[in-house]
N, C-alpha and C positions, 0 to 999 in steps of 0.2 A: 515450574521448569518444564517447558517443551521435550517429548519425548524425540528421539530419533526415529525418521520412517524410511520406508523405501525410499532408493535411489530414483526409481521412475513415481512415486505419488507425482498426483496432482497438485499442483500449488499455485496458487493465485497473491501476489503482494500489495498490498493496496495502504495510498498514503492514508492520512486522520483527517485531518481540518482541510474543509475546501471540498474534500472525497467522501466522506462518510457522515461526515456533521459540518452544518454550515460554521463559516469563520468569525463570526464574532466583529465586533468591534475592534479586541486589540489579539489578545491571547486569550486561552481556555482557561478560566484559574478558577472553577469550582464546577460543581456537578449541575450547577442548576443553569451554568450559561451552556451543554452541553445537548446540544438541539441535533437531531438526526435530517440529513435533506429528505424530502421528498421519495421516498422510495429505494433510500439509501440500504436497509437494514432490508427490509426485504429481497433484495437482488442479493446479499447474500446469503440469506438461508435460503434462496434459489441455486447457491453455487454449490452450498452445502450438499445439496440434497442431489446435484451431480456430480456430485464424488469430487468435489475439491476441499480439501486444506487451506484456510484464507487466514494469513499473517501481515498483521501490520507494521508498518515500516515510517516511525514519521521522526522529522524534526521538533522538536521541543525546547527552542532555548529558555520560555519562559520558565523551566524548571533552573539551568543553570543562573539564569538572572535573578532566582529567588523570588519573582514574583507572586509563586505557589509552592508548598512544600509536596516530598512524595507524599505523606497522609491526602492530601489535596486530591493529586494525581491518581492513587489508589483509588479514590470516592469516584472520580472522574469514570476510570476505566470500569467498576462496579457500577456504573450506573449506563454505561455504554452496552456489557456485558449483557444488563438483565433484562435490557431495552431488545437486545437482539433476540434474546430468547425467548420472549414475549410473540416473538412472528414465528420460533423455529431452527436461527441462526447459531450461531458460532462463531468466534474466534478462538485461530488453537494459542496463541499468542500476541502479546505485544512488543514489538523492539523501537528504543527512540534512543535519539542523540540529544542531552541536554545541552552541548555545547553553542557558542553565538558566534557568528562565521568569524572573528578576528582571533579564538581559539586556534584557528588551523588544525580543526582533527581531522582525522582519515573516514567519521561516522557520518559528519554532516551531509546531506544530501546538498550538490553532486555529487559529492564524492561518492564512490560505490560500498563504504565501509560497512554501513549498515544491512543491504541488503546481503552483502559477502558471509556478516554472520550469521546470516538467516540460511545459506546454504550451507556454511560450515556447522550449526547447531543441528538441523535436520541431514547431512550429509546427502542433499540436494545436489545437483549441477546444475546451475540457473539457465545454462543456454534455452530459450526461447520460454521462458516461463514469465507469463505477464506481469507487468509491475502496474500497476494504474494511481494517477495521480491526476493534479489538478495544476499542475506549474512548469516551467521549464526544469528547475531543480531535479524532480522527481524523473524526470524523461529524460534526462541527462545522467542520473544515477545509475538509471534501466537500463542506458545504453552502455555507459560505461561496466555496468557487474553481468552481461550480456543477454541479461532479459530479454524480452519482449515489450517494448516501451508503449504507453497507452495515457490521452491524456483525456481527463473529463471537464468539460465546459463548464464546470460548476466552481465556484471556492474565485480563486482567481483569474479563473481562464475564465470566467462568463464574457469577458468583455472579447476575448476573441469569436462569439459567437457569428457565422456568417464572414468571417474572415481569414485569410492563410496563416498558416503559422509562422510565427518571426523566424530568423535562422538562428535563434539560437536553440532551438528543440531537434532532436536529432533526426535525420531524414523518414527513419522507418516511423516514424512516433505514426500511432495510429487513433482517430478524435470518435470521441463520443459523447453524444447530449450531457448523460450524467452516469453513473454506474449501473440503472438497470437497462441500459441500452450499451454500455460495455457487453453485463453479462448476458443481454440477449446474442449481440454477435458473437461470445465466446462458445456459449452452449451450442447456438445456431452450426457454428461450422467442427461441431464433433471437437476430437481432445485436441490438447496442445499442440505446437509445432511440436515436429518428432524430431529426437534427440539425435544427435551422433550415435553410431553405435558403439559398443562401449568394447573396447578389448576384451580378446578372451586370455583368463591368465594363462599364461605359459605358452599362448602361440609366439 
């Protein structure tokens, strides 16, 4: 269980498949199809190591479809985990939606549901805190829970490489080759966008 942090941490949101391990053939359903991109794990224990908190945020319906159980999923995420730490990495968390879009839940990415519990578990304000993904869905999520929407040409966007983005991605979405060229423009331009200022009580 994710502890509570500060209101101002650092937090970076980053989707799973397509952004941090290539996509497979169909769905993730054991540890062994469980391949890290190119460089993927490394950029984040680069973020790590400048003071960010990196929580992931993915759809998973193959779990509600029953294609893999959570014993499955568990092996999956400990073998993601040990892989990270192996370079230096971290993840402080996992959150996923097992649901399959004709559910209608409020978690499924676009919807903002999942990333909403990630602010409300850590007591976060998501305004301008990157979400990084590899799909429309993801950058629709970011924009809708008021992130900072970010897409990576890796997973399914490769095919948009060299090309503009469709309209369905939300105007601010910002592109990068693949996650360690995310985190170089992240670190590259100092901390996050700055917050609202927050009330003081009792003015």
């Amino acid at each position: 269980m994710p502890q509570r942090a500060s209101p101002d941490m650092k937090l970076v949101i980053l989707d799973r498949n397509g952004t941090i391990n290539a996509e497979g053939d169909e769905y993730i359903k054991s540890p062994e199809e469980w391949v890290p991109l190119p460089g993927a794990l490394e950029a984040i224990a680069r973020l790590n190591h400048a003071g960010f908190h990196v929580v992931v945020a993915a759809n998973l319906e193959g779990l509600g479809r029953g294609l893999y159980d959570v014993a499955s999923l568990n092996a999956i995420h400990t073998r993601m985990h040990k892989l990270l730490a192996t370079v230096g990495g971290r993840l402080d968390a996992v959150f996923f939606c097992p649901h399959s879009p004709d559910e209608a839940c409020s978690c499924r990415k676009p919807q903002p549901g999942l990333l909403e519990q990630i602010g409300e578990r850590y007591g976060v304000d998501l305004a301008g805190v990157p979400a990084v993904g590899d799909n429309a869905d993801d950058a629709q999520a970011a924009a809708a829970a008021g992130c900072e929407p970010h897409l990576v040409l890796t997973g399914r966007s490769a095919v948009l490489r060299g090309r503009p983005l469709p309209p369905e991605f939300p105007p601010q979405t910002r592109v990068h080759a693949d996650l360690a060229a995310f985190v170089d423009h992240l670190i590259s331009r100092g901390e996050p966008l700055e917050r609202a200022p927050r009330p003081v009580p009792g003015a």
